[in-house]
C-alpha positions as CSV (number, residue, x, y, z in Angstrom):
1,X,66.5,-75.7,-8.0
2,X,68.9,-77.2,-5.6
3,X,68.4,-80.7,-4.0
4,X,67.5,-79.9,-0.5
5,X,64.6,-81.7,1.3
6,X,62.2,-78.7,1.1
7,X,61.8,-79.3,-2.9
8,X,59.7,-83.0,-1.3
9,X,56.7,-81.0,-0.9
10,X,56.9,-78.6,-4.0
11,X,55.7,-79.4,-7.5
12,X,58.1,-80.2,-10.0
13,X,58.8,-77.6,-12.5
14,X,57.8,-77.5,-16.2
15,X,60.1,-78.8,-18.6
16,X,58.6,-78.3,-21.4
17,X,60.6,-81.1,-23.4
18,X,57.4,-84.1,-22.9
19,X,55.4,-85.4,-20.5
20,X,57.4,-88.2,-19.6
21,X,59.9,-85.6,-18.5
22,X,60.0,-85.0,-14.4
23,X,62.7,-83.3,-13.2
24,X,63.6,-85.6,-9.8
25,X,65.6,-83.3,-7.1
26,X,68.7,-85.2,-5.4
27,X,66.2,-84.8,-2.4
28,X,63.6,-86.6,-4.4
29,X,65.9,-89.4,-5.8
30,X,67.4,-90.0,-2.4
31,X,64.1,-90.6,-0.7
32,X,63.1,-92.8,-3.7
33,X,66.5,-94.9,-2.4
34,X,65.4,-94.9,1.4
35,X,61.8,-96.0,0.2
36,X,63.5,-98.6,-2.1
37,X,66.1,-99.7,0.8
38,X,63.2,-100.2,3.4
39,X,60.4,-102.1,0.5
40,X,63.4,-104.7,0.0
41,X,64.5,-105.2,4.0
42,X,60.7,-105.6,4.5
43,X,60.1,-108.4,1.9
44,X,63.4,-109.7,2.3
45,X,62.4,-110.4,5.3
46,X,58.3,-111.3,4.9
47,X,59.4,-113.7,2.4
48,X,62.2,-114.8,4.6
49,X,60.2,-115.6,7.8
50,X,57.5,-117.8,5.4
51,X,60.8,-119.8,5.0
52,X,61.6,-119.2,1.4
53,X,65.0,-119.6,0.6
54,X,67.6,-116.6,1.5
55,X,68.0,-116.1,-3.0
56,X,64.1,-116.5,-3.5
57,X,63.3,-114.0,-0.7
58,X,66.4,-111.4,-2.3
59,X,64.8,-111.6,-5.7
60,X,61.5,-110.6,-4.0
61,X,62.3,-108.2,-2.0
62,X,64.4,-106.7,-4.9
63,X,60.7,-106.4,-6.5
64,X,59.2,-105.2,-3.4
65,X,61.7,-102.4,-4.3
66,X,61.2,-101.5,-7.4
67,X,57.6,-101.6,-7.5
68,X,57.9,-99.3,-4.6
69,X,60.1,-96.7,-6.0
70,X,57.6,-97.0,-9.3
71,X,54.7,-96.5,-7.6
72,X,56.3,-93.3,-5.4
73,X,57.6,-91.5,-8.3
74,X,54.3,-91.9,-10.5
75,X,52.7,-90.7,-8.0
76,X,54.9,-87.2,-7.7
77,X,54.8,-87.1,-11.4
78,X,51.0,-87.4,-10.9
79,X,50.8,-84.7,-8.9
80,X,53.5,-82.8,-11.0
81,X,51.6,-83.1,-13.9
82,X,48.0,-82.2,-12.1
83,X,49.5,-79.2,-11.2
84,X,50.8,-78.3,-14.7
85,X,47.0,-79.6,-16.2
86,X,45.3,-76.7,-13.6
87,X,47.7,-73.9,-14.6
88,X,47.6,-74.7,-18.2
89,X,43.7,-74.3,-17.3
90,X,44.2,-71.2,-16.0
91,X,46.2,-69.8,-18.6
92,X,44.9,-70.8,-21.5
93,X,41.0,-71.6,-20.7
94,X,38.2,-70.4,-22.5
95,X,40.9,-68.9,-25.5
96,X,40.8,-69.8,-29.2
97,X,43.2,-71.5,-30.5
98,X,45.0,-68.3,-31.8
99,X,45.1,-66.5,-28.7
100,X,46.4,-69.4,-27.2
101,X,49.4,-69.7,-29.8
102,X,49.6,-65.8,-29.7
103,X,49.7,-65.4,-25.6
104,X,52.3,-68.6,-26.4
105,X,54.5,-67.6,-28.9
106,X,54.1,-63.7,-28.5
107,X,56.2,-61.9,-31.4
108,X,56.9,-64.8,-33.0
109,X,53.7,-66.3,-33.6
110,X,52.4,-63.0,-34.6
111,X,55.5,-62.7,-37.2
112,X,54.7,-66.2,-38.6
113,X,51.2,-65.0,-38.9
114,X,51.6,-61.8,-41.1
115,X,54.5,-64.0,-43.2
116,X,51.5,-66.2,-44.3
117,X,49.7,-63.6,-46.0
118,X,53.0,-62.4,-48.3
119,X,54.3,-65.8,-48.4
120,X,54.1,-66.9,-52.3
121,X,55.3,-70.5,-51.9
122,X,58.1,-72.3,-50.0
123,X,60.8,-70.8,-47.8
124,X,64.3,-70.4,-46.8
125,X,64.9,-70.1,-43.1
126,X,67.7,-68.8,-41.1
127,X,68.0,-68.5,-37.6
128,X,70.9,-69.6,-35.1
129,X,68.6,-70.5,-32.4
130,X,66.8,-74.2,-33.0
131,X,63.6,-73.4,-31.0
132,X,62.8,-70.3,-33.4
133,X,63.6,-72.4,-36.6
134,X,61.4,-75.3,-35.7
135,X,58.8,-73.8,-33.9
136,X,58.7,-71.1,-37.5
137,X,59.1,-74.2,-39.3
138,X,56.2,-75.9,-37.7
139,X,53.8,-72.9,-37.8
140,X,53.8,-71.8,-41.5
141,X,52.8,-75.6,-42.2
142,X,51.8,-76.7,-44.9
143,X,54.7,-74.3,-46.5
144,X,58.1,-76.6,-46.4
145,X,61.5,-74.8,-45.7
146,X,63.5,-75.8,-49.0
147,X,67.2,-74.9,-49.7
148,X,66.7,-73.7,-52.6
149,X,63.6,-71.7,-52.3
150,X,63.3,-68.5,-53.8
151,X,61.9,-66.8,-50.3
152,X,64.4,-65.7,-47.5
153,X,63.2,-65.9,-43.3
154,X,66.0,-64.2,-41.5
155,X,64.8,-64.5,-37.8
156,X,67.5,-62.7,-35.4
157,X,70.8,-64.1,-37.4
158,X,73.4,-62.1,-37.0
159,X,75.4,-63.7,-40.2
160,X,72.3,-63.0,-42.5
161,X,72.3,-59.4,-44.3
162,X,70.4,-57.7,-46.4
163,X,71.3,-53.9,-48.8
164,X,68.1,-52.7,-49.6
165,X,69.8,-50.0,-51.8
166,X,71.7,-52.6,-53.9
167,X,68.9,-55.8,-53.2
168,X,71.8,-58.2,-52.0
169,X,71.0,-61.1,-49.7
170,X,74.1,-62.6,-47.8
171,X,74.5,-64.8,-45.1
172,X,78.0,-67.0,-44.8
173,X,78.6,-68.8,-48.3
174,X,75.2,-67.3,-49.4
175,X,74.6,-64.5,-51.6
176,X,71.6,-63.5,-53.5
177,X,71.0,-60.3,-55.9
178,X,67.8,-59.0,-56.9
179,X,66.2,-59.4,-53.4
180,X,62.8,-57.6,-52.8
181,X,61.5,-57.5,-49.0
182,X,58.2,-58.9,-48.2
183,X,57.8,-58.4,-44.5
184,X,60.2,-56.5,-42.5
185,X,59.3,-57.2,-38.5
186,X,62.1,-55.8,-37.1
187,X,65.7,-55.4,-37.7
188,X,66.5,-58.7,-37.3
189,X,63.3,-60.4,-38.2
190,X,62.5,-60.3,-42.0
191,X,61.5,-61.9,-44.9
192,X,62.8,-61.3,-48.9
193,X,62.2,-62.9,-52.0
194,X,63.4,-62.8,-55.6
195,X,62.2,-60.1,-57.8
């Protein structure tokens, strides 16, 4: 999104990282200054013209300011997050919980759901990308990834191998014989396990 003054009047977007996350255009942050510019001129002044003393009336006006500037940006965050309450509404209302995590997740959450029913016990998991391994790792809870589990999750890693023919598992240092697959999901989503 770039910072012109248009992106005022449109909803933030979705970060997805926490609700105490807003995304604040440089349109947004510079009318936060102007707002916090005129809130400390106006009770600089105020305070200044009830004859209060020129440091008494900076330190309230410097309040003025920031209470302003507090009050403007929770009230776009507000609306921000009103906005993300009514789609999230939308989307996922009136769904169980697993259609939710399955219209959510998509293939993965539909992988981590046939790997609970072969899973014997704890887990190795490989993946390069951090949002697959924890949101795997969270999913198959109350399983815990161990590093020397006797189960292998390969979820598209291109440095993890398997040979069905000779039942080797490699993946960098790594390497495992007599490896039996349990799940095969695709060719670069798969799960093995000692024989």
């Amino acid at each position: 999104m770039d910072g012109s003054w248009q992106q005022l009047l449109l909803p933030p977007p979705v970060s997805g990282v926490t609700i105490n996350t807003v995304w604040i255009s440089s349109a947004a942050r510079t009318a936060l200054y102007g707002a916090m510019a005129v809130a400390f001129a106006a009770g600089f002044f105020a305070f200044f013209t009830k004859r209060y003393p020129a440091a008494a009336a900076v330190r309230r006006g410097v309040l003025a300011a920031l209470f302003a500037a507090g009050i403007l940006y929770s009230l776009r965050a507000d609306f921000g997050w009103s906005l993300w309450v009514r789609q999230d509404l939308r989307t996922f209302g009136g769904l169980t919980t697993e259609e939710k995590l399955l219209k959510l997740d998509g293939a993965l959450y539909d992988f981590v759901r046939r790997a609970r029913t072969v899973l014997p016990g704890d887990y190795m998991l490989f993946s390069p990308d951090q949002y697959l391994l924890w949101r795997t790792e969270y999913l198959l809870l109350p399983l815990r990834k161990r590093t020397t589990a006797p189960t292998v999750i390969v979820l598209a890693d291109p440095q993890a191998s398997y040979d069905p023919r000779t039942g080797i598992f490699t993946r960098g240092d790594l390497r495992r014989e007599g490896m039996a697959p349990l799940l095969q999901f695709g060719p670069d989503a798969f799960i093995v396990t000692r024989q």
